[in-house]
C-alpha positions as CSV (number, residue, x, y, z in Angstrom):
1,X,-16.9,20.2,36.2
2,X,-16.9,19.2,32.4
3,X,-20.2,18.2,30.7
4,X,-20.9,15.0,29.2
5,X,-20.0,15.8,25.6
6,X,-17.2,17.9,26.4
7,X,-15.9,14.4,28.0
8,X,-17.0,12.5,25.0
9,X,-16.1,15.0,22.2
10,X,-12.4,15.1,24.0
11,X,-12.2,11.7,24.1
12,X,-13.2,10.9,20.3
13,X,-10.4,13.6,19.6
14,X,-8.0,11.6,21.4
15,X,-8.8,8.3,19.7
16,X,-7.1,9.2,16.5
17,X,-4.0,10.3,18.4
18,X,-4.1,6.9,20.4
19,X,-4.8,4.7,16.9
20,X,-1.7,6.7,15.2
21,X,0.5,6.5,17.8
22,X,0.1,3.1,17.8
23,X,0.9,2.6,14.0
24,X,3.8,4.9,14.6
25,X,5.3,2.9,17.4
26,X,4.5,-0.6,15.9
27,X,6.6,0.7,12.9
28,X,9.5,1.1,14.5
29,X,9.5,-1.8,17.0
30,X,9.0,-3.4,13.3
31,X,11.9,-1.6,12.2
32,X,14.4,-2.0,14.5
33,X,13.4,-5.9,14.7
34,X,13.4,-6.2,11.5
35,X,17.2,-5.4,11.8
36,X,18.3,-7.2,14.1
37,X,17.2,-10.3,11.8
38,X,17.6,-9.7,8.5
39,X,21.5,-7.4,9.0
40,X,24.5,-8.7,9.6
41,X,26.9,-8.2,12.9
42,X,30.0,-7.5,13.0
43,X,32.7,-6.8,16.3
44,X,33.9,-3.0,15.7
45,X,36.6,-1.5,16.9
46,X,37.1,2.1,18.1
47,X,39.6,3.4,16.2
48,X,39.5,7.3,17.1
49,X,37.3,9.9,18.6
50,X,36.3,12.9,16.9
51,X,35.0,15.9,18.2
52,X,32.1,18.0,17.0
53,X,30.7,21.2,17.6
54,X,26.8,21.7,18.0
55,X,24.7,25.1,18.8
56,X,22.6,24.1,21.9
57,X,19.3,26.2,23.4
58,X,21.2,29.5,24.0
59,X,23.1,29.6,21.3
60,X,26.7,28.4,22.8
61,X,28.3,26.2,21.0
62,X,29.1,22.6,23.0
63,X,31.9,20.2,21.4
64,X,29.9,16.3,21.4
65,X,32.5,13.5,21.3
66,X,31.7,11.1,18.5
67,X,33.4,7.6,18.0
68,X,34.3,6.3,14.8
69,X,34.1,2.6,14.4
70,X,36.4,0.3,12.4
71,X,35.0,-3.4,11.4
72,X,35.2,-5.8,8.6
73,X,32.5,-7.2,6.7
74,X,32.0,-10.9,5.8
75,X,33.3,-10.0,2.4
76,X,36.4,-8.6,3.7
77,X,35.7,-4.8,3.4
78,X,36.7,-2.5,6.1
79,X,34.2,-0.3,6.8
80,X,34.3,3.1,9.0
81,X,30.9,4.5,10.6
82,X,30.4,7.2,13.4
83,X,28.4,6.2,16.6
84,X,25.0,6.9,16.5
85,X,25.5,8.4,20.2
86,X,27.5,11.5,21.1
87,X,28.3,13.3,24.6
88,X,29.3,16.6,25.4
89,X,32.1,16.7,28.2
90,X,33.4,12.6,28.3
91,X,33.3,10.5,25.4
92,X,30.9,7.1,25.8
93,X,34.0,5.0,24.1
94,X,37.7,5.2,24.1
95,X,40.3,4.3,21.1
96,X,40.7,0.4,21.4
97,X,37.1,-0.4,23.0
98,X,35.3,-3.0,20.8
99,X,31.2,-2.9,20.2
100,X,29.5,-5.2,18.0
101,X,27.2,-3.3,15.1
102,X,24.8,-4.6,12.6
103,X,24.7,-3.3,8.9
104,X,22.2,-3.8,5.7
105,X,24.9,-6.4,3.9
106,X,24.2,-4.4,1.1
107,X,25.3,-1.1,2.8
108,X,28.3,-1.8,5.3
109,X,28.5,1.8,5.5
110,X,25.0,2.4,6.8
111,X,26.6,0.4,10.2
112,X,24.8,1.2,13.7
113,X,25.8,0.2,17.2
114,X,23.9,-2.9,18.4
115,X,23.3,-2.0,22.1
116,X,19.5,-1.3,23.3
117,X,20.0,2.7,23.7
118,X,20.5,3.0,19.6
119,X,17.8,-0.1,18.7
120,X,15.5,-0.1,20.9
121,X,14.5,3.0,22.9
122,X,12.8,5.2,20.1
123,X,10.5,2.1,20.0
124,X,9.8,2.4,24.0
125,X,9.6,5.7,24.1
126,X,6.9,5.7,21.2
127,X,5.4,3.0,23.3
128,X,5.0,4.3,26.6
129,X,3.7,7.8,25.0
130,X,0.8,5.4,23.2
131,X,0.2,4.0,26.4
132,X,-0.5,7.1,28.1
133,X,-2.4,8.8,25.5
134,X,-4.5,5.5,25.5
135,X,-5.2,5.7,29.4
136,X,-6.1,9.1,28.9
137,X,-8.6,7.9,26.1
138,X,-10.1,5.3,28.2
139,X,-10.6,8.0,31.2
140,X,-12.5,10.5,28.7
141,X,-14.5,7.9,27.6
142,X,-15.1,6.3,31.5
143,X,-16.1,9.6,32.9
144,X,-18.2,10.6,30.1
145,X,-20.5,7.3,30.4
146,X,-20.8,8.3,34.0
147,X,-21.8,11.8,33.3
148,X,-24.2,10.9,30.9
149,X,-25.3,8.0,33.3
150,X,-25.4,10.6,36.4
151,X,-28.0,13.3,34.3
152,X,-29.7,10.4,32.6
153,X,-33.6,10.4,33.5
154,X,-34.1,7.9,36.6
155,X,-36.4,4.8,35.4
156,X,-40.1,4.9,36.5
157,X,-41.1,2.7,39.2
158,X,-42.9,-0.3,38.3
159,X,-46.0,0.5,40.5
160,X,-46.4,4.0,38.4
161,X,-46.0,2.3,34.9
């Protein structure tokens, strides 16, 4: 089906992809943990929704709900930030729901929602993609040995050497 280098040759091109992947995803599981230590939390409140317009793949334009959150930093400022998640149809909060968000102390205004889908699924996502790029590495690399073990030259017997 493929020769041996073809196998091999495929499978050092997909080594870089697997290695940089792997940087990529380890920056932001860095990233995102590296907020979740060093920011600080807050509860928010929604205080209103506001509605957006966006172009989507045919060209119609689809309204996305966005919340706007209301909390108060440990200094006392009051801060208002848009989610970092939309949706077309039904908004995800309602006025008056609460959600806790974490912010660079620094930056109150730079605020995002502290639930999984906003921290942590990028990271997975850039995870599971390395994962399968790296099995696909490791099969090039399998069935390349054993093509190159299947048309290697049989050893002589020891009675003809």
């Amino acid at each position: 089906m493929f020769t041996k280098h073809a196998l091999t040759i495929a499978a050092c091109l997909f080594l870089p992809a697997t290695l940089i992947s792997l940087i990529i995803a380890g920056y932001f599981w860095f990233d995102s943990l590296n907020r979740q230590s060093e920011w600080s939390k807050a509860e928010a409140t929604v205080t209103r929704i506001e509605w957006k317009e966006s172009t989507n793949g045919h060209g119609e334009k689809v309204p996305f709900a966005h919340a706007i959150f209301t909390f108060t930093t440990a200094d006392g400022s009051v801060v208002e930030v848009p989610s970092q998640t939309a949706a077309s149809g039904k908004p995800l909060y309602r006025v008056g729901d609460t959600q806790w968000v974490i912010y660079p102390p620094n930056a109150p205004q730079q605020a995002e929602e502290d639930t999984f889908l906003v921290q942590f699924l990028l990271p997975l996502i850039l995870t599971v993609e390395t994962l399968l790029i790296g099995l696909i590495t490791a099969l090039l690399f399998y069935f390349g040995r054993r093509a190159q073990r299947k048309t290697a030259l049989p050893a002589l017997p020891k009675s003809c050497a």
